[in-house]
C-alpha positions as CSV (number, residue, x, y, z in Angstrom):
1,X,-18.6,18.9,10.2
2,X,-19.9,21.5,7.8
3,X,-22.3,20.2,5.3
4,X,-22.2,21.4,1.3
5,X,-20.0,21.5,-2.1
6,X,-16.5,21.4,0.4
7,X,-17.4,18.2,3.1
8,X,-16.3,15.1,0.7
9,X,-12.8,17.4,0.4
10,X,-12.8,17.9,3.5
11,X,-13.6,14.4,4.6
12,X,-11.5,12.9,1.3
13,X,-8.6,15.1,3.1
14,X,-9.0,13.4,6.7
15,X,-9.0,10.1,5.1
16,X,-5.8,11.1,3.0
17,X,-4.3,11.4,6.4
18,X,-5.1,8.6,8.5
19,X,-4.0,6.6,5.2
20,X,-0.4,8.2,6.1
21,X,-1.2,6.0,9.3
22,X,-2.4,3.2,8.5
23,X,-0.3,2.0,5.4
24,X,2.9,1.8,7.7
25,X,0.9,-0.2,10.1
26,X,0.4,-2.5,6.6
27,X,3.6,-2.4,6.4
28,X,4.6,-4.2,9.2
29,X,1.2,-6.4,9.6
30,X,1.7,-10.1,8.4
31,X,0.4,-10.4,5.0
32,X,0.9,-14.2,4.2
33,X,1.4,-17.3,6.8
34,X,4.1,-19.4,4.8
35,X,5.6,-22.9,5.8
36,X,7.2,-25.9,4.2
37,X,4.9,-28.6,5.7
38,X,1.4,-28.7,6.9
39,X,2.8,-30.1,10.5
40,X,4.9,-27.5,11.0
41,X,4.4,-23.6,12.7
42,X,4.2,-20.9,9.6
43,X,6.1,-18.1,9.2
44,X,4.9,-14.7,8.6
45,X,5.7,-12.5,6.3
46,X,5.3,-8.8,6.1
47,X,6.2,-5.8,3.5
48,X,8.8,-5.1,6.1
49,X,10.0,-8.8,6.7
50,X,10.2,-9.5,2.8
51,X,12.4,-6.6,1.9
52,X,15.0,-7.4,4.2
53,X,14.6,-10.7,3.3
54,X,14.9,-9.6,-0.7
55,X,17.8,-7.3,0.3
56,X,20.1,-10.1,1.2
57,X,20.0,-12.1,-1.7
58,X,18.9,-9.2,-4.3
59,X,19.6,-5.9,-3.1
60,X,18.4,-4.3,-6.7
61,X,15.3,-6.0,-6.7
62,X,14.2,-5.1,-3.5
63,X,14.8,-1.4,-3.8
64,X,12.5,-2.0,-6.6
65,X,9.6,-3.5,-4.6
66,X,10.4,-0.8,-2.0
67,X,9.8,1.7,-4.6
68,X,6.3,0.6,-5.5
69,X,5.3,-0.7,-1.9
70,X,6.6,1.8,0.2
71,X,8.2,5.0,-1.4
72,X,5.5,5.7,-3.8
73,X,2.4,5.4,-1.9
74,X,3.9,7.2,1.0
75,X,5.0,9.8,-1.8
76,X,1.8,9.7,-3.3
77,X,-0.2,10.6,0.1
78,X,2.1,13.2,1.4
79,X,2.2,15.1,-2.2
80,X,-2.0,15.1,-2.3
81,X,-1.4,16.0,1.4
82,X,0.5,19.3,0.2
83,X,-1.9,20.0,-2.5
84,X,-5.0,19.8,0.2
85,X,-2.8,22.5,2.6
86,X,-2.5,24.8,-0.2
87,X,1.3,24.1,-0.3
88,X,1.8,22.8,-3.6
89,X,0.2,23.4,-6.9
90,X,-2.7,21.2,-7.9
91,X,-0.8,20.2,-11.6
92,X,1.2,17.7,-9.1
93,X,-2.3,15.5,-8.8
94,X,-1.8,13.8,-12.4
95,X,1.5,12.7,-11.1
96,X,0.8,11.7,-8.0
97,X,-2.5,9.6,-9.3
98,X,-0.1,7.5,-11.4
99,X,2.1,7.3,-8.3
100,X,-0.9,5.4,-6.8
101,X,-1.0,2.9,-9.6
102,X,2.5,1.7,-9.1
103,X,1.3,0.9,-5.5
104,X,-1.2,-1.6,-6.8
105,X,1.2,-3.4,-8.4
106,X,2.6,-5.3,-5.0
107,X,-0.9,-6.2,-4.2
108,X,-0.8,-7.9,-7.8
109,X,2.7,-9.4,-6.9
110,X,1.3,-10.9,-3.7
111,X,-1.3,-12.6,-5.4
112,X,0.8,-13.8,-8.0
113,X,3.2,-15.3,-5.3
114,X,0.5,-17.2,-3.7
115,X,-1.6,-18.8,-6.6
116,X,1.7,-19.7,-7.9
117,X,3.1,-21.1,-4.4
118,X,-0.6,-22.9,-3.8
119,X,-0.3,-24.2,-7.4
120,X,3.0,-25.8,-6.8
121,X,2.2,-27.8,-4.1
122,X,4.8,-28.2,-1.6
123,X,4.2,-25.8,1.3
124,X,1.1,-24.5,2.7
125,X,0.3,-20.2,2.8
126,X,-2.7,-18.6,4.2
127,X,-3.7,-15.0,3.9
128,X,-2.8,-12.4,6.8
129,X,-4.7,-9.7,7.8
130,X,-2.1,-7.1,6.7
131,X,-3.1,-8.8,3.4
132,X,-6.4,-7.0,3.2
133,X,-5.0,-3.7,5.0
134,X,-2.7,-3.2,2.4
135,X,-5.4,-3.7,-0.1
136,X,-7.9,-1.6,1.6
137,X,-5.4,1.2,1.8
138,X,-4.4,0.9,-2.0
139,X,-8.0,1.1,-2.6
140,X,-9.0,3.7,-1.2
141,X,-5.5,5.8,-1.8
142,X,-6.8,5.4,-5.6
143,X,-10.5,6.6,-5.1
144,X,-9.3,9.5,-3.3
145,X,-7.5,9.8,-6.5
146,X,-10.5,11.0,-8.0
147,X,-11.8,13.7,-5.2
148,X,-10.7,16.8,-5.8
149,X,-9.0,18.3,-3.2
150,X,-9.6,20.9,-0.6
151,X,-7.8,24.4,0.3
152,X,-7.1,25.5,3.3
């Protein structure tokens, strides 16, 4: 890899891409174990699993939370993948930084849901792995945010 002013674009443009691979995979990955008593198996539940889930009992809602989970980040990393290839203009990057924000916000609705569900009492819900993917990949979505980007 070449060394100098262009490598973190380059490498910020790498890691924009394998982003475009790994959020899907957070996607489906179980974020939260969830079950009604302590003797009993636990149920996972995914981005994936919870929106069809949602969509049965509030279709509106859930094509809300698939709007921040899942149609702006992927929008967010295929836009600043555009930008990188010289193949749209770099006045999209504003927008497509504050489409990264509205992907933090499921991360903040998880947690919500499971201090509030622990608070309560009644079941029992343990963190998933796809739990910290889908953090991980928010995270760094936003830093690269703040790398500008690379031509060509």
């Amino acid at each position: 890899m070449q060394r100098g002013p262009r490598a973190p674009a380059r490498l910020a443009r790498l890691a924009n891409l394998l982003l475009l691979i790994l959020f899907p995979v957070a996607w489906s990955a179980p974020l939260l174990r969830a079950g009604l008593l302590p003797v009993f198996g636990l149920d996972e539940i995914s981005v994936v699993s919870g929106l069809a889930t949602l969509a049965r009992s509030d279709p509106l809602l859930a094509a809300l939370v698939a709007l921040f989970a899942i149609v702006a980040p992927l929008a967010k990393l295929a836009g600043r993948a555009a930008v990188d290839a010289g193949l749209a203009p770099q006045r999209w990057l504003g927008p497509l930084h504050a489409l990264g924000r509205l992907a933090m916000a499921d991360i903040f609705l998880i947690a919500l849901y499971i201090v509030v569900a622990k608070g309560v009492g009644v079941g029992r819900i343990e963190t998933g792995w796809g739990l910290y993917l889908l953090t991980g990949c928010v995270l760094a979505s936003l830093a690269l945010s703040h790398v500008p980007p690379h031509r060509g």
